[in-house]
C-alpha positions in Angstrom: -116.3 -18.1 108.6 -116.8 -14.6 109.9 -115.1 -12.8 113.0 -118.4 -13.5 115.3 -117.9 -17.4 114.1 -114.3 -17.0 115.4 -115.5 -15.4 118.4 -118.0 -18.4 119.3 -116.0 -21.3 118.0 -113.0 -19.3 120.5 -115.6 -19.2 123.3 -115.8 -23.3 122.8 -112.6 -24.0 121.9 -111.5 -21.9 125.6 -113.8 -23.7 127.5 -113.1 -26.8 126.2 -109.3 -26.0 126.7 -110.4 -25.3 130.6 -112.1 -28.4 130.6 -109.1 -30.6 129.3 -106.6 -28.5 131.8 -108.6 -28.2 134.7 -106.9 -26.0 137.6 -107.5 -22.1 138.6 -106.2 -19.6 136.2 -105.3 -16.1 137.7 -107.3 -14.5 135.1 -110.3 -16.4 136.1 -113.8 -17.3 133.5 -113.4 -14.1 131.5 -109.3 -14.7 131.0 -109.6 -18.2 130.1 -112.6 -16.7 127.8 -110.1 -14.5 126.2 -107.2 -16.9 125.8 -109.6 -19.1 123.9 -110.7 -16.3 121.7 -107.3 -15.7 121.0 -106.3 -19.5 120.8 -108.9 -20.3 118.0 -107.1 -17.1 115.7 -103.7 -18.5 116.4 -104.4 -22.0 116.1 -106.6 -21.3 112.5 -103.5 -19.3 111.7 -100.9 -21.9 112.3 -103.0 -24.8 110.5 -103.3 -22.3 107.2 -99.8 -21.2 107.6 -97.7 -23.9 108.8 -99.7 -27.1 107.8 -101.7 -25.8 104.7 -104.4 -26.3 105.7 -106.9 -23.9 104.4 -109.5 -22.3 107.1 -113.1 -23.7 106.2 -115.4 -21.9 105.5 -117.5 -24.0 107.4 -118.2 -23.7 110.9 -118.4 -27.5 111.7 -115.4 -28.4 110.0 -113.5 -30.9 112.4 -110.1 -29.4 111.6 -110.8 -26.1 112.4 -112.2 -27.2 115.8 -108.8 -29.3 116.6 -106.7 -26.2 115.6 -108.3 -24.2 118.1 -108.6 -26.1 120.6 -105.0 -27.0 120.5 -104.1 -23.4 120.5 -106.4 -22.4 123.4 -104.5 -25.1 125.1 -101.0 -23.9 124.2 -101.9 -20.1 125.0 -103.3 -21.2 128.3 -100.3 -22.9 129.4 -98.0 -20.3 128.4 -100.4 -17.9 130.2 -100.4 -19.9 133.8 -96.8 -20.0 133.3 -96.4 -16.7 133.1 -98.7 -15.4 135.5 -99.9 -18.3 137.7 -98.9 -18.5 141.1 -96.1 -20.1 142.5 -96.5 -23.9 144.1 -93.6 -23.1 146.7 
């Protein structure tokens, strides 16, 4: 896959990550955007790293999807922990 497949399958992944944690972000639609551009790099990375699991060349590979979706997630979380607002 090429960086502008990245890009779109971190454009899905981050809005299906927004889906899956629903709530306001204080970045807002282009932050969540981000974090799930970022998310689909880190989670691709992890799963080649960590769990050898080889990135696909393939843009519909099921894997791939999971892994960034899962690290959309995790960077979203950390991000509203960081930066959210406080519930007090």
């Amino acid at each position: 896959m090429g960086i502008i497949s990245w890009i779109v399958l971190g454009l899905l992944a981050g809005a299906i990550a927004k889906f899956l944690l629903p709530g306001r972000d204080p970045g807002g639609l282009i932050g969540t955007t981000l974090i799930g551009i970022a998310g689909a790099f880190v989670g691709g990375w992890l799963s080649a790293k960590f769990l050898h699991r080889p990135i696909a060349h393939e843009f519909f590979d099921g894997a791939t999807w999971v892994a960034a979706i899962a690290g959309a997630l995790v960077l979203l979380v950390i991000y509203r922990l960081l930066f959210g607002t406080s519930r007090r």
